[in-house]
C-alpha positions as CSV (number, residue, x, y, z in Angstrom):
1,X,5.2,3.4,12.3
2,X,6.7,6.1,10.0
3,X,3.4,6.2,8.0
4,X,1.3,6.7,10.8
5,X,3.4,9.1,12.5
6,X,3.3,10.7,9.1
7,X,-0.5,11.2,9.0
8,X,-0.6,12.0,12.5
9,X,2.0,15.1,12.0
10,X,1.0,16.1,9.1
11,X,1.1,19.9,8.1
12,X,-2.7,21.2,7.6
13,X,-1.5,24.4,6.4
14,X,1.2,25.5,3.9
15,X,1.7,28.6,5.5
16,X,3.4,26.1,8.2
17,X,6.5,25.7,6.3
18,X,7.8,29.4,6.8
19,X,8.8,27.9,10.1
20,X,11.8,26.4,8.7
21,X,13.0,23.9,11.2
22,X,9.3,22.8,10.6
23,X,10.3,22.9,6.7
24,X,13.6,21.1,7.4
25,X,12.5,18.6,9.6
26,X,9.6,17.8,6.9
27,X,12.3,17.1,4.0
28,X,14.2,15.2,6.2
29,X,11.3,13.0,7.2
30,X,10.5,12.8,3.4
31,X,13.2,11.2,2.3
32,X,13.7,9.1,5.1
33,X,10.2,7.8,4.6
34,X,11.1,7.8,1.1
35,X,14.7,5.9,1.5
36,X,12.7,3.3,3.7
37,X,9.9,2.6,1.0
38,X,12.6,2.4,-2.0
39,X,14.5,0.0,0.2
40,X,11.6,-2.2,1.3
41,X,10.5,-2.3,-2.3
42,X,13.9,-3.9,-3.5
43,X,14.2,-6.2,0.1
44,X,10.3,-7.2,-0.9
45,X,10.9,-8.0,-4.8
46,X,13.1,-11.3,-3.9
47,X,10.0,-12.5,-2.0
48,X,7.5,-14.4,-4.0
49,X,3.6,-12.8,-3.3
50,X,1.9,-15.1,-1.3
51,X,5.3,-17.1,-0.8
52,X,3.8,-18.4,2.7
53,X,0.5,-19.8,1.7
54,X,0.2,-23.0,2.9
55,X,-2.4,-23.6,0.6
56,X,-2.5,-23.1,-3.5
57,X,-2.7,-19.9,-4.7
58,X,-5.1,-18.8,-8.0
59,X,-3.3,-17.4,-10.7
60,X,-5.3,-14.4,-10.9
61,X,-5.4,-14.4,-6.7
62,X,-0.9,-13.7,-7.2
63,X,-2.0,-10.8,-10.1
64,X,-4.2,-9.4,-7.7
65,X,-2.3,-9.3,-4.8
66,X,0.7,-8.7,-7.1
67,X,-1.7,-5.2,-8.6
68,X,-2.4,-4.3,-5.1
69,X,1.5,-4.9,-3.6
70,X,2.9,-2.4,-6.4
71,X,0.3,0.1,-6.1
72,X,1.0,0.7,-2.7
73,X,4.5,1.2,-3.5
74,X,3.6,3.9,-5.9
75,X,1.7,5.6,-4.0
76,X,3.6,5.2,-1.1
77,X,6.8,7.0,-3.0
78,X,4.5,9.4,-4.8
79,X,3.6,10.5,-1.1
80,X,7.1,11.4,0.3
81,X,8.2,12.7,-3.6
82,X,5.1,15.5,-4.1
83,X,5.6,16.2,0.0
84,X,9.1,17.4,-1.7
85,X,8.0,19.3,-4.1
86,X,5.9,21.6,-2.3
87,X,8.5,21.9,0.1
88,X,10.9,22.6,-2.9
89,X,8.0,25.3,-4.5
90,X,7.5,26.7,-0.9
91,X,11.1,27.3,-0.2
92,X,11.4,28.9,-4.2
93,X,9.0,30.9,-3.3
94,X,6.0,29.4,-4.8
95,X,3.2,29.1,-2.3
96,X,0.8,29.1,-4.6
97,X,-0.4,28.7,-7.8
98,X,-0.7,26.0,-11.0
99,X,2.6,24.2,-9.6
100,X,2.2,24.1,-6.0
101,X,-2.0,22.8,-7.0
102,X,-0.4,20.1,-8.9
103,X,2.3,19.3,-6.0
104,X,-0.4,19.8,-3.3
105,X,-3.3,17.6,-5.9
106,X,-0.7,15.2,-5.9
107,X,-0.3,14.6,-2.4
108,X,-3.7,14.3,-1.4
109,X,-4.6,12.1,-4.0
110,X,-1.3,9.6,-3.1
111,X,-2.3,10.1,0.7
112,X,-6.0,8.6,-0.1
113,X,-4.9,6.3,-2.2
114,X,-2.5,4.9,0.6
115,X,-5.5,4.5,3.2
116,X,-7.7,2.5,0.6
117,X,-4.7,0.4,-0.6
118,X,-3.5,-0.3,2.9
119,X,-6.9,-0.9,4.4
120,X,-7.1,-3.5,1.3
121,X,-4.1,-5.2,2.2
122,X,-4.8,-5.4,5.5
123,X,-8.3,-6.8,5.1
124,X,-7.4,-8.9,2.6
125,X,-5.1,-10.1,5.8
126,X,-7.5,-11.0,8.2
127,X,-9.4,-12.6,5.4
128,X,-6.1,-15.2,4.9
129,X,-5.6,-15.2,8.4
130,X,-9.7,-16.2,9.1
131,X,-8.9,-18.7,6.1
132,X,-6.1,-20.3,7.5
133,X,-3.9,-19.8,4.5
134,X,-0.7,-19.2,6.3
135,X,0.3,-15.4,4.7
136,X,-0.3,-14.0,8.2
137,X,2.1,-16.2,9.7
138,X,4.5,-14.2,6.9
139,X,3.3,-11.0,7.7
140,X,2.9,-10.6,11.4
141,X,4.7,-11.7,14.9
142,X,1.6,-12.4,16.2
143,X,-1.4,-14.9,16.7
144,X,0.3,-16.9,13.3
145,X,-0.7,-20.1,14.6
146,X,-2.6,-20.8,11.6
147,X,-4.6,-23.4,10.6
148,X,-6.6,-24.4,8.0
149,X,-10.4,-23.4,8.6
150,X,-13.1,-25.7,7.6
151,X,-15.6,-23.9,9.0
152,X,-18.9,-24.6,6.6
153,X,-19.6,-20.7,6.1
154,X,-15.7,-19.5,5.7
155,X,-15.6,-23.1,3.0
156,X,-18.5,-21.5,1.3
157,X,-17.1,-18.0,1.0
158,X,-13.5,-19.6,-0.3
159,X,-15.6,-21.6,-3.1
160,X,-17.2,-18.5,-3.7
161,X,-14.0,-17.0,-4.1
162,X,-12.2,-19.8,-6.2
163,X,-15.3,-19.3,-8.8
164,X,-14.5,-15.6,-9.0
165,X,-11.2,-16.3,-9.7
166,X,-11.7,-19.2,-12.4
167,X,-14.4,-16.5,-13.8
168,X,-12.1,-14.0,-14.3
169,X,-9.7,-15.9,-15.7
170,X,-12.1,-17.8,-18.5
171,X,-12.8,-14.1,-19.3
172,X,-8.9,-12.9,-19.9
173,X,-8.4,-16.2,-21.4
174,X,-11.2,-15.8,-24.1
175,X,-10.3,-12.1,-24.8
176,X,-6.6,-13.4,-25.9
177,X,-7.6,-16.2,-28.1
C-alpha cells in the first residue's frame, strides 16, 4: 500500500520541495518505506523461494524467481535511498546540476524498474495460481484454493515451460564443464 501511495503522491516537480513540510514529510515517508523494505527483506530471507509449491520446482525456475525476488529489493531500496538524496541536495542547496541528475536519474530509473519487476512477479503469480502450484496460496488471502490444473492447453504450456528450463540448464551446465 506504501508503494502505491508512493506513486500516487509522488512529487512531479522539484521545485515542490521548498515547501518544507512537503520536504519533511517526503523524508519521513522515505525511510519509512525504506525501514519497511530493509525489514521485509530480512523477515523474507528465512523463507525458502517457492517454499509453498505443492508441486517440484526447476532448479533454474528457484534462480529465476530467486533473480527476480532480489532485484526487486534493490530497486525497491534504491527508490526510497536516491528519493533521499535529492531531498538531501535540495535542502543543501543543490537543485540542480551533475548531482541532483544523478540522484534524480537514479530515481526514475529504480521507479521503472519497480513497475516491470513487480508486474513480473505478479504475472508470474497468476501464472502459478492458473497452474495450480500452490505459491498463491503463500502469497495472497484470497481465492488460494488451489489445485492442480490439468487442463490440456495450461499441461502443454507447463511442458513447454519445463523444456525451457531443462534448456537452459544443459546450456549453463555445458559452459562449466
Amino acid at each position: 500500500m506504501l508503494y502505491v501511495y508512493g506513486i500516487v503522491k509522488q512529487v512531479d516537480d522539484i521545485s515542490d520541495l521548498e515547501d518544507s513540510k512537503l520536504l519533511i514529510f517526503e523524508v519521513i515517508f522515505a525511510t519509512a518505506f525504506l525501514g519497511i523494505v530493509i525489514g521485509r527483506y530480512f523477515y523474507m530471507r528465512k523463507v525458502e523461494t517457492m517454499h509453498a509449491s505443492t508441486v517440484p520446482v526447476h532448479r533454474v525456475h528457484k534462480v529465476i524467481a530467486k533473480s527476480v525476488h532480489s532485484s526487486m529489493y534493490v530497486v525497491l531500496v534504491l527508490l526510497p535511498l536516491s528519493g533521499l538524496a535529492i531531498a538531501f541536495l535540495f535542502n543543501q542547496g543543490i537543485k540542480d546540476g551533475p548531482m541532483q541528475l544523478v540522484a534524480l536519474s537514479l530515481h526514475e530509473f529504480a521507479a521503472t524498474a519497480s513497475y516491470v519487476l513487480i508486474a513480473i512477479h505478479v504475472l508470474a503469480a497468476i501464472y502459478s495460481r492458473i497452474k495450480g502450484e500452490g505459491v498463491w496460496s503463500s502469497m495472497v488471502p484470497i481465492l488460494n484454493k488451489e489445485k492442480h490444473n490439468n487442463h490440456p492447453i495450461v499441461r502443454k504450456v507447463s511442458d513447454y515451460e519445463e523444456q525451457t528450463y531443462d534448456y537452459i540448464e544443459r546450456l549453463f551446465v555445458k559452459k562449466s564443464k
